[in-house]
C-alpha positions as CSV (number, residue, x, y, z in Angstrom):
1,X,0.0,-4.5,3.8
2,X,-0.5,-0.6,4.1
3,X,0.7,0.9,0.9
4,X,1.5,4.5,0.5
5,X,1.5,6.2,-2.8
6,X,2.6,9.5,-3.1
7,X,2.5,12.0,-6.2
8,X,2.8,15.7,-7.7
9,X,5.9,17.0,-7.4
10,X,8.0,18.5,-10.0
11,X,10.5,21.4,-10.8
12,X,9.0,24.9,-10.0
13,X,10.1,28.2,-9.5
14,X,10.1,30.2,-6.2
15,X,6.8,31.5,-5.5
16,X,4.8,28.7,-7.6
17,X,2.4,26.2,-6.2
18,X,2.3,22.6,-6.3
19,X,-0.5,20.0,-5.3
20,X,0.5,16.7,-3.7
21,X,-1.1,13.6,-3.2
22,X,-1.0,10.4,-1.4
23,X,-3.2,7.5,-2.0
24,X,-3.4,4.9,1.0
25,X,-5.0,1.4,0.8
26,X,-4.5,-1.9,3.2
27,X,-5.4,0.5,6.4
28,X,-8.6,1.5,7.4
29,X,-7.8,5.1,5.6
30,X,-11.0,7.6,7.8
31,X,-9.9,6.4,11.0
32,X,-6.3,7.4,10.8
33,X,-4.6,10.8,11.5
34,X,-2.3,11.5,8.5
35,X,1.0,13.4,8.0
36,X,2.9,15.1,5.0
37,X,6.5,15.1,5.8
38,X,9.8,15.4,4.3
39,X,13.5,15.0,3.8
40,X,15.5,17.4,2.3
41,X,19.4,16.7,1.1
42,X,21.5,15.4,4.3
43,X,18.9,16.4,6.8
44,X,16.1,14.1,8.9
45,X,13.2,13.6,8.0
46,X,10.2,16.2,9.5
47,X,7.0,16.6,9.6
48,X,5.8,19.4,7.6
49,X,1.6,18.8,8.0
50,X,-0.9,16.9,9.5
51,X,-4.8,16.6,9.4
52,X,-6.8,14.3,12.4
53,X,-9.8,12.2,11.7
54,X,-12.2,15.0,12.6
55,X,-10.1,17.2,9.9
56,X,-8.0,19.2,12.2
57,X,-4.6,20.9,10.7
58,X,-1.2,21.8,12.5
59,X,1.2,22.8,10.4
60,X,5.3,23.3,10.8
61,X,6.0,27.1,11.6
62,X,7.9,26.7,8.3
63,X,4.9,26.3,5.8
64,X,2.2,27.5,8.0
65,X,0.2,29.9,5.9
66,X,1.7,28.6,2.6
67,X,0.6,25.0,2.7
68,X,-2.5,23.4,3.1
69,X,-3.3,19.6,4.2
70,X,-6.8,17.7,3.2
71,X,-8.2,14.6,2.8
72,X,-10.8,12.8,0.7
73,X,-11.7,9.7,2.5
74,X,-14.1,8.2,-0.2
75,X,-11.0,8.4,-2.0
76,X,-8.2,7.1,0.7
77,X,-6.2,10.3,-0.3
78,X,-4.7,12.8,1.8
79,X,-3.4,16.2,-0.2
80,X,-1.1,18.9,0.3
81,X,-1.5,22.1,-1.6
82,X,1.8,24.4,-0.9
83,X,2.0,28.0,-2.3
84,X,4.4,30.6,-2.7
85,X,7.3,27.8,-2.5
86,X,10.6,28.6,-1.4
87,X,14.0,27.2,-2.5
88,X,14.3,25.9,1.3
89,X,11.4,23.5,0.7
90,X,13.2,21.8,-1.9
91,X,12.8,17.8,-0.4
92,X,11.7,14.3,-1.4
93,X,7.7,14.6,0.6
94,X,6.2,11.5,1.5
95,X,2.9,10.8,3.3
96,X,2.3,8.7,6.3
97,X,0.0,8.0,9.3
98,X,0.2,9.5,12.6
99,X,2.4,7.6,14.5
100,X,4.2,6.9,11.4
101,X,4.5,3.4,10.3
102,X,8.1,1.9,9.6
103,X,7.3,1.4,6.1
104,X,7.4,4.6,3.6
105,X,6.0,5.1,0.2
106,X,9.0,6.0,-2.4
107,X,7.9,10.0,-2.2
108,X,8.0,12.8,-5.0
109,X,10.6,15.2,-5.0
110,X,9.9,18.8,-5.0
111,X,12.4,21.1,-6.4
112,X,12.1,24.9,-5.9
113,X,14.5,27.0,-8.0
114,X,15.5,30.6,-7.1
C-alpha cells in the first residue's frame, strides 16, 4: 500500500520561504513522475509542481520562478522549496504521483500572512 507522507509547513510571513517534503514507500519511488499540489479553502485541488523520472520540472504559472521541485530517490522523497510566498498560496500541499493515485497523504498546511 503506497503511503504518502508529507511535511514542512508552517505559519510564515509574505515573502518567507518554506521547504516541503514528502516521503513515499510501497511504490517503486525512481520510476514514478511526482507532483506537489494543493487545495486552498473552498477551491479544487491543483497541481502546483511536478518533476519526471529523468528530473524534468513544470511548474504552475502561479509559482513558477518562486518554487522549486526535487527529488532524492535514495531517499523516496520528493521536495518543494517555495520562496518569496504570497498570502494567495495559503493551502493544505500534499504530494502525489503522476497520474495521481486515489489515495492522498493527510498534507501540511501552509499559511502565508500579509
Amino acid at each position: 500500500q503506497v503511503q504518502l507522507v508529507e511535511s514542512g509547513g508552517g505559519l510564515v510571513q509574505a515573502g518567507g520561504s518554506l521547504r516541503l517534503s514528502c516521503v513515499v514507500s510501497g511504490m517503486l519511488f525512481s520510476f514514478n513522475a511526482m507532483g506537489w499540489y494543493r487545495q486552498a479553502p473552498g477551491k479544487q485541488r491543483e497541481l502546483v509542481a511536478t518533476i519526471t523520472v529523468g528530473r524534468t520540472t513544470n511548474y504552475a504559472e502561479s509559482v513558477k520562478g518562486r518554487f522549486t521541485i526535487s527529488r532524492d530517490n535514495a531517499k523516496n522523497t520528493v521536495y518543494l522549496q517555495m520562496n518569496s510566498l504570497k498570502p494567495e498560496d495559503t493551502a493544505v500541499y500534499y504530494c502525489n504521483k503522476l497520474p495521481s493515485l486515489d489515495s492522498w497523504g493527510q498534507g501540511t498546511p501552509v499559511t502565508v500572512s500579509s
